[in-house]
C-alpha positions in Angstrom: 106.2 121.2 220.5 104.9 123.9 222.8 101.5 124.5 221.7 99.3 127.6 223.7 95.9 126.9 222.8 93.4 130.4 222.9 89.6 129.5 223.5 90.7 126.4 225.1 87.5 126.4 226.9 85.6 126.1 224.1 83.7 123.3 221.7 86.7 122.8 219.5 89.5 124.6 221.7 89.3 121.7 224.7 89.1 118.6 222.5 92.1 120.4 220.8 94.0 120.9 223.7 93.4 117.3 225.1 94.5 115.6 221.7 97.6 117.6 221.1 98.2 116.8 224.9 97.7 113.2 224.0 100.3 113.1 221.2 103.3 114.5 223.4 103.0 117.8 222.9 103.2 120.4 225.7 100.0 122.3 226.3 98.5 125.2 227.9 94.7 127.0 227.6 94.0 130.6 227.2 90.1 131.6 227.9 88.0 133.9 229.8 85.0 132.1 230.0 83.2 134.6 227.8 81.6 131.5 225.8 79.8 130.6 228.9 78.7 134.0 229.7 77.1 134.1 226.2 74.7 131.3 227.5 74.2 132.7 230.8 73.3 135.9 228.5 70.5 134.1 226.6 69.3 131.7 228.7 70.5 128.8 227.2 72.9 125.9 227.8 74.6 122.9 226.2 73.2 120.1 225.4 75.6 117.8 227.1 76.8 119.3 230.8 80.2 120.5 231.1 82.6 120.9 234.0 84.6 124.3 234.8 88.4 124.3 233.7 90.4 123.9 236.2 88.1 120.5 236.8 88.8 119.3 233.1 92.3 120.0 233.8 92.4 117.9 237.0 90.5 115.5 235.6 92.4 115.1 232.7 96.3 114.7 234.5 94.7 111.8 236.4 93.3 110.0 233.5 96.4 110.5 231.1 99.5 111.7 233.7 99.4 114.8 231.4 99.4 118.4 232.8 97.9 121.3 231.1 98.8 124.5 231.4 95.9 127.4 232.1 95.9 130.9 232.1 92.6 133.0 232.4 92.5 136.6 230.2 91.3 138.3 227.5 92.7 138.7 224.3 92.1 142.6 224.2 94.0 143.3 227.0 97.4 143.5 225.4 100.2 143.1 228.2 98.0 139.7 229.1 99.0 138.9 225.8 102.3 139.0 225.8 103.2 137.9 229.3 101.4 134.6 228.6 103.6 134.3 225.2 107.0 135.2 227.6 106.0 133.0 230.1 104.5 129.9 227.7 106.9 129.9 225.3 105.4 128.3 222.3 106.0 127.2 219.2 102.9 127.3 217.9 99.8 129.2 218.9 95.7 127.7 218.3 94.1 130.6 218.1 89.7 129.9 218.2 89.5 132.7 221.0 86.7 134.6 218.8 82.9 135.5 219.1 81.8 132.6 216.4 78.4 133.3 215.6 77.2 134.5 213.1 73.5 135.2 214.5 75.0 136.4 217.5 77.0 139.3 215.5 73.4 140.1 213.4 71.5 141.0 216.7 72.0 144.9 217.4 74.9 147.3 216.9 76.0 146.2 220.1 76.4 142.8 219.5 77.9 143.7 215.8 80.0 146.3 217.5 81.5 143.8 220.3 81.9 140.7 217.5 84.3 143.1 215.6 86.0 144.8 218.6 86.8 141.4 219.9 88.0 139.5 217.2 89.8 141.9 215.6 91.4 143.3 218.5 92.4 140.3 219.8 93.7 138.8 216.8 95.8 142.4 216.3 97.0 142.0 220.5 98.0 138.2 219.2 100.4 139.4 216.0 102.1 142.2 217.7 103.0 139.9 220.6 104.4 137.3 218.6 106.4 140.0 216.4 108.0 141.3 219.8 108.7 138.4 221.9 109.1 135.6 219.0 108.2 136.2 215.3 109.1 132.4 214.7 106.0 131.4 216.8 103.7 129.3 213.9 100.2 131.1 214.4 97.4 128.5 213.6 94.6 130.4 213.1 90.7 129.6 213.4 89.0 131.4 209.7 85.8 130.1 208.1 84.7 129.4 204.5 82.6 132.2 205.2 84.8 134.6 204.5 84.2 133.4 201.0 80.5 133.7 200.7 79.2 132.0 197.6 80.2 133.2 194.4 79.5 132.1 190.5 82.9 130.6 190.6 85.2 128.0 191.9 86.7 128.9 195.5 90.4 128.6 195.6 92.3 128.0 198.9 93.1 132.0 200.0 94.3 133.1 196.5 93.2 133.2 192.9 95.8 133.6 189.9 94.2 136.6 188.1 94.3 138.2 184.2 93.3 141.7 183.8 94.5 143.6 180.7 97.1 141.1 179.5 98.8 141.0 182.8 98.6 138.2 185.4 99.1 138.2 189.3 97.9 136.1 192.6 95.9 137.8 195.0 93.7 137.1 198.0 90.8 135.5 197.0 87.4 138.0 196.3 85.9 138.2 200.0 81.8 138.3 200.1 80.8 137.5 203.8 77.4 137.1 204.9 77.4 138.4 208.7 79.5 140.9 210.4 81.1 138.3 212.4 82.3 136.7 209.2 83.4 139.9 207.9 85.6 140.0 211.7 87.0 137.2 210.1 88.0 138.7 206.8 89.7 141.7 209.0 92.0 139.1 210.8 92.9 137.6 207.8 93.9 140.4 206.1 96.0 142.0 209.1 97.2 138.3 209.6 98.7 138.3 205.6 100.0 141.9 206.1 101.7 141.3 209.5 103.8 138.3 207.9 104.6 140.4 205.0 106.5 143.3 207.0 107.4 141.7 210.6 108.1 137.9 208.9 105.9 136.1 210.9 104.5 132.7 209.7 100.7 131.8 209.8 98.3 129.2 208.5 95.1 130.2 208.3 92.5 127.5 208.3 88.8 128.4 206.6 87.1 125.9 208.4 83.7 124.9 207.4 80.8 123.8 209.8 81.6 121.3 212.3 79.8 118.6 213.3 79.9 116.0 216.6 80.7 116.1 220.3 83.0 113.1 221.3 86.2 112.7 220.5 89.1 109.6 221.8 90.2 112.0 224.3 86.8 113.3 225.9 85.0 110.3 225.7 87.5 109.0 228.6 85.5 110.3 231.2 82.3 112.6 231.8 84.2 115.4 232.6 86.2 115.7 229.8 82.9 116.6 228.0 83.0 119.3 225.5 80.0 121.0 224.5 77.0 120.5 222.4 75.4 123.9 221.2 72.0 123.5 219.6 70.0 127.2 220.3 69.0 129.2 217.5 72.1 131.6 218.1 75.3 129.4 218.5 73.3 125.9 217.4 74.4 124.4 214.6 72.4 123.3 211.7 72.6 119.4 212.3 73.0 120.1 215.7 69.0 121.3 215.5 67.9 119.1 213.3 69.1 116.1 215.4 67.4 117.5 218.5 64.5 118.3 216.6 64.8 114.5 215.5 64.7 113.6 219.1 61.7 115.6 221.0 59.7 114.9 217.8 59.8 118.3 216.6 59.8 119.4 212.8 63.4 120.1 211.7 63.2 123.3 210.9 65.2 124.3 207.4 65.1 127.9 206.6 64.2 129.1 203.1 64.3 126.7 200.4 67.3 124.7 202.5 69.2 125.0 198.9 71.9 126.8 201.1 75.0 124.7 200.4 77.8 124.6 203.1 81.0 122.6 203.8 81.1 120.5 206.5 83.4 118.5 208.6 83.9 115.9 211.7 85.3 117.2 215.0 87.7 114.5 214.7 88.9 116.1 211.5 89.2 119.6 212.8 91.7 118.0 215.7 93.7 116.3 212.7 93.3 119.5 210.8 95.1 121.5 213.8 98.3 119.1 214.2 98.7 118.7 210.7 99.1 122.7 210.5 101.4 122.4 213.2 103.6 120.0 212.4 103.8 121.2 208.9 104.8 124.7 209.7 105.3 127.6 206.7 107.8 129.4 206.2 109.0 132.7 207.8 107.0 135.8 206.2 104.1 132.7 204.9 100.9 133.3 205.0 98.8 130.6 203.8 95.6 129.1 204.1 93.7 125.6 204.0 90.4 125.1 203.4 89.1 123.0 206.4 86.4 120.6 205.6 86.0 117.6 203.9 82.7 117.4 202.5 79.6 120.0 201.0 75.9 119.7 201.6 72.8 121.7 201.1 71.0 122.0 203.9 67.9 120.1 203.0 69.9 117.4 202.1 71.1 117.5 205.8 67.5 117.3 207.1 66.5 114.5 204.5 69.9 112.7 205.7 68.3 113.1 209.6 64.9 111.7 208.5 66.6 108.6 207.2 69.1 108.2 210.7 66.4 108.6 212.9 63.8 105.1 213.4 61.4 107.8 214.1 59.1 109.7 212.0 60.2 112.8 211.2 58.6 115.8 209.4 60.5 118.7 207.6 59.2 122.1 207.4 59.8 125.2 205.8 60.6 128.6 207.5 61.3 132.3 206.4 64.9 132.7 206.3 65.8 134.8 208.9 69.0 135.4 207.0 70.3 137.4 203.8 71.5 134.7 201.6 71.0 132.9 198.1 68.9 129.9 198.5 70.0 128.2 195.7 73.6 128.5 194.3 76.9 127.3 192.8 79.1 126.0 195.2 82.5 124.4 194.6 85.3 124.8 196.9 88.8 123.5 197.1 90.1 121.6 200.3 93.0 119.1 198.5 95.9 121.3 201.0 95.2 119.0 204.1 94.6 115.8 202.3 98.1 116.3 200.7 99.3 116.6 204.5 97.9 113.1 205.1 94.3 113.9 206.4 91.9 110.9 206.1 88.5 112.4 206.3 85.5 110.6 208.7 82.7 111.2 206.2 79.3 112.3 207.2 77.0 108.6 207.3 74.3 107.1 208.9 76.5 106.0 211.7 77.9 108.9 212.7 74.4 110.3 212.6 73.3 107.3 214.7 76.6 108.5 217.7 74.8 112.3 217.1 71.6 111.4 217.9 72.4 108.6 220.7 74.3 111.5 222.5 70.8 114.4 221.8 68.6 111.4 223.3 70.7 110.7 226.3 70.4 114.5 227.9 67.0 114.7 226.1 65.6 115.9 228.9 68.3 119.5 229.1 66.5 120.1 225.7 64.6 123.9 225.9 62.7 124.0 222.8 61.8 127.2 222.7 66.0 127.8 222.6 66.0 126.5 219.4 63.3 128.5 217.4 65.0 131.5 215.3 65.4 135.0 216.8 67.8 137.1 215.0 66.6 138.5 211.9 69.7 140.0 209.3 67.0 142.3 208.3 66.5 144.3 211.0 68.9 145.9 213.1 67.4 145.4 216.7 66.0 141.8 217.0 64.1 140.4 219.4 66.7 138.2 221.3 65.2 135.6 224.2 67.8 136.1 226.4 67.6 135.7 230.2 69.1 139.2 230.6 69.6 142.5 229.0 71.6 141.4 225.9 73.9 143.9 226.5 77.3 142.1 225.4 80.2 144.5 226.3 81.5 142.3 229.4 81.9 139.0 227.4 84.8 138.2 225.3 86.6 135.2 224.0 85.2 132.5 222.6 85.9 129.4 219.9 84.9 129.2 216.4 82.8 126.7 214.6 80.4 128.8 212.5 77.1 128.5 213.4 
């Protein structure tokens, strides 16, 4: 196929890209760097060091003999969007070009106001496009389990067969998000579901949970295929930290009770994830989703499964939560849609901990600590951000998705 990858700079857009390149599929990127401006933004970098682009992309035709297409621009700029479709061509679209975190979107009303304008906007550009130069274009979509929050009940995969008065239907599933940048994401879905209702387009959407790891087959082929490794206290994630933490012999850090239960999943997964959506396309006027993750874990259990990884001591403490959330709760979730596709899940295990922590203690010394302590508070609607600038986010755009 002829797959057009948005975010394709990005932690889970560039692996992406490189492994659907890898299985014979014909690929171009879509970014605008906006990810990396977020960093220059707070003062903070990856992890692991990463190369511009257009130097993955040369880098990676002389390794593999596969070319990439690239195209730089912004998802709210609407005739961008649609000359890249006309000229591209694809089949199927990847779509993780959104703001993804969730601190990042709880900041100020700026930062809340850019989160929605962004990934709303973009995603809205994105279906019209497809309706007008090719409604038979499979959108693969980048949600979140977020969009679900953490209800009293079982959570279905996008819909829930409901009785009310002796009469029965299937709707969307009850939507409780906990930021506004998950609440972006309940937007897209919805305009998503209501643009393959009346235009018949087709469109997996693919609530993905929190993603852990950093090398994949493809990136681990040479340094410069690196993709990143996020572990601040705005787009870090939560094993991300604690594994640093492991590392520079800092206390991992669990907020609240750490009773906050979450699913996760491998980066290898989320590439299978992606070209099982693909290849497995609905059908026109479908929207459906798929809950992407493969396994659930509180987040103390995360630290305690650290503490035993690590041949280090290690000390948990307990912080204020900086968030609005239940620290203890029911959590059940339904993710069988993918395995029925043929996904055989890497599990979370001391092992993969071990590759997690091998990669924090070989660019140990590009950790900032003071990057990682927690700065944006749900409560308040200014926090105080440590960024290396203003914090004023109106120039930066597209980014990928992972949840932080």
């Amino acid at each position: 196929m002829r797959i057009l990858v948005l975010g394709g700079d990005g932690y889970l857009g560039w692996p992406v890209a490189l492994h659907l390149s890898g299985r014979g599929h014909e690929v171009g990127v879509v970014d605008n760097f906006a990810r990396r401006q977020y960093d220059y933004e707070m003062g903070v970098d990856s992890l692991v060091p990463i190369k511009h682009l257009q130097q993955r992309v040369r880098v990676w035709e002389e390794v593999s003999g596969l070319r990439i297409a690239t195209y730089v621009g912004d998802l709210t700029d609407a005739p961008f969007v649609r000359k890249t479709l006309t000229e591209f061509r694809p089949d199927a679209v990847v779509h993780f070009a959104e703001q993804r975190s969730a601190p990042y979107s709880m900041i100020d009303q700026n930062h809340a106001v850019y989160t929605q304008v962004n990934n709303v906007v973009g995603t809205l550009n994105l279906l019209y496009a497809i309706a007008e130069v090719d409604p038979a274009i499979h959108l693969v979509k980048l949600g979140t389990m977020g969009e679900y929050g953490t209800p009293n009940i079982d959570i279905e995969e996008g819909f829930i067969e409901i009785t009310h008065r002796g009469r029965t239907d299937v709707l969307p599933y009850p939507k409780q998000p906990g930021s506004f940048y998950h609440l972006s994401k309940v937007h897209d879905s919805h305009n998503i579901m209501f643009a393959c209702r009346i235009w018949g387009l087709r469109s997996t959407d693919l609530n993905q949970g929190i993603v852990y790891g950093q090398e994949t087959p493809e990136t681990v082929l040479h340094p410069d295929l690196a993709t990143r490794f996020d572990y601040d206290g705005v787009f870090g994630t939560v094993l991300n930290r604690f594994c640093v933490q492991a590392v520079i012999g800092h206390p991992l850090t669990v907020y609240g009770s750490g009773g906050q239960t979450r699913g996760m999943l491998d980066i290898r997964d989320t590439l299978a994830c992606v070209e099982l959506a693909c290849d497995n396309p609905p059908e026109a006027g479908e929207y459906r989703v798929f809950n992407q993750f493969t396994e659930s874990f509180s987040v103390q259990q995360l630290a305690e499964m650290v503490v035993d990884a690590y041949p280090g001591n290690v000390e948990i403490v307990h912080l204020d939560d900086p968030r609005v959330e239940k620290q203890e709760h029911y959590y059940r979730a339904a993710h069988t849609k993918l395995l029925d596709l043929g996904l055989v899940p890497h599990l979370l295990s001391s092992r993969t901990l071990s590759s997690l922590l091998a990669v924090v203690d070989r660019f140990r010394d590009r950790v900032d600590p003071v990057a990682i302590e927690p700065t944006v508070e749900w409560r308040s609607t200014a926090s105080t951000l440590r960024t290396a600038g203003s914090g004023a986010a109106g120039h930066a755009r597209e980014a990928e998705s992972t949840d932080a």
